[in-house]
C-alpha positions in Angstrom: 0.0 0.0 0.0 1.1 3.7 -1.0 0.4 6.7 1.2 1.0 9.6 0.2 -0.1 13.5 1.7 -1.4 15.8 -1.7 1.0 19.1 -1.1 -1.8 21.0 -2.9 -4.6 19.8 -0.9 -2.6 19.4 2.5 -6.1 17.7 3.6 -6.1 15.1 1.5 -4.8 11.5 1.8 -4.3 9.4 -1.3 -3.7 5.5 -0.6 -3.2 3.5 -3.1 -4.4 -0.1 -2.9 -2.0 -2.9 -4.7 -2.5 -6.2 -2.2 -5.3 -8.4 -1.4 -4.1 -8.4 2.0 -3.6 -5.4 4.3 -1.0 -5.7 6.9 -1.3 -4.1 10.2 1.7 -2.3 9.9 0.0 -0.1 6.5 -2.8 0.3 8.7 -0.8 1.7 11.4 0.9 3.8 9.0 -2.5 5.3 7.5 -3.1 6.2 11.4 0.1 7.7 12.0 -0.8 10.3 8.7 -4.0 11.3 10.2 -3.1 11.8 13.6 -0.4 14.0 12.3 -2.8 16.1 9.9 -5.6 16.2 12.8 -3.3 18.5 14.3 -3.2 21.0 11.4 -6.9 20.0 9.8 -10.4 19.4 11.0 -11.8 18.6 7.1 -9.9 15.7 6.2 -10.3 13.1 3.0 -9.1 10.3 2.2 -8.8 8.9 -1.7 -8.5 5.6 -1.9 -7.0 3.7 -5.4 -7.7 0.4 -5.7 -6.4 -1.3 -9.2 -7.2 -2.5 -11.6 -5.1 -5.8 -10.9 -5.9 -5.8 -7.0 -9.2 -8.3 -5.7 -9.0 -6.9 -2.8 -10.6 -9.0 -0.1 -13.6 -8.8 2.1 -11.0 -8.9 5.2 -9.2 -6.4 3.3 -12.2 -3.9 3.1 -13.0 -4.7 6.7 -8.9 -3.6 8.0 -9.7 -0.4 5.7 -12.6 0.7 7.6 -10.6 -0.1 10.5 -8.5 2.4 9.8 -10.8 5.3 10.4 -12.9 3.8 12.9 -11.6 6.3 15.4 -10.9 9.2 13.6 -14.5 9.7 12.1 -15.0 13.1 13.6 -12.3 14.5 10.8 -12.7 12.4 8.5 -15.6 14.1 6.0 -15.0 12.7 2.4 -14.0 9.3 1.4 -13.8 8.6 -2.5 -13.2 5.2 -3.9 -11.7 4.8 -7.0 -11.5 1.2 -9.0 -13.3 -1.5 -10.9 -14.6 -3.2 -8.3 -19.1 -4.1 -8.1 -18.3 -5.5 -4.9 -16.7 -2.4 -3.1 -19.1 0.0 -5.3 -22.2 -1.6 -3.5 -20.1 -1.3 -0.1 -19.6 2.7 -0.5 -23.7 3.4 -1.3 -23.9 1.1 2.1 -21.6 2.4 3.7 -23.1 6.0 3.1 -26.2 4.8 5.4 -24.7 4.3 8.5 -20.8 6.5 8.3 -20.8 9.8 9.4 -19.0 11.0 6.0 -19.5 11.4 2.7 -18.7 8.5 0.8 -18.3 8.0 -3.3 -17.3 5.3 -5.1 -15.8 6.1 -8.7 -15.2 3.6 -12.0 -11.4 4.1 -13.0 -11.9 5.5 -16.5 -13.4 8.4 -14.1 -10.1 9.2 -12.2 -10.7 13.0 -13.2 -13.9 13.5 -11.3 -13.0 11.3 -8.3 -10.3 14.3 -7.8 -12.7 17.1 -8.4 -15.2 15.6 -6.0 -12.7 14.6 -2.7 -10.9 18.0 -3.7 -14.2 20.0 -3.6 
């Protein structure tokens, strides 16, 4: 997994999803960056890639969420970006019971996955 901080949009945190599994140690990393910009931010997003190549796994989806389980209050937009019907039906769930915005975005629609988490 890639993290990375957006200089332009200090707010923003762009993960990039390569693995079927997710090891502890990325999600603890992924903390680490938002603890560190909740200090600076109270608006923050996170845009997640998942490619093309990656299946990610239920279990996979589930140490995601973890991630943010704690940090909800700052958290406001989450946009999804990949090919994926399974996670696509997850994000509209998802946006009944998380207290942020959540959107899920086809690939070939990388461009307006940017406007919207930047916006």
């Amino acid at each position: 997994m890639k993290i990375d901080v957006n200089e332009a949009h200090g707010n923003v945190i762009s993960i990039e999803v390569s693995e079927e599994i997710i090891t502890k140690t990325q999600v603890e990393k992924v903390e680490e960056v938002i603890n560190d910009l909740k200090e600076k931010y109270n608006d923050i997003r996170l845009f997640i890639m998942i490619g093309e190549h990656s299946k990610i796994s239920f279990k996979g989806v589930l140490e995601a969420l973890n991630i943010v389980k704690d940090d909800h209050k700052v958290i406001h937009k989450v946009g999804i970006v990949g090919n994926s019907t399974f996670i696509k039906e997850g994000t509209a769930l998802d946006n009944l019971a998380l207290p942020w915005k959540e959107k899920y975005f086809n690939i070939e629609n990388l461009e307006k996955a940017w406007e919207w988490i930047t916006h």
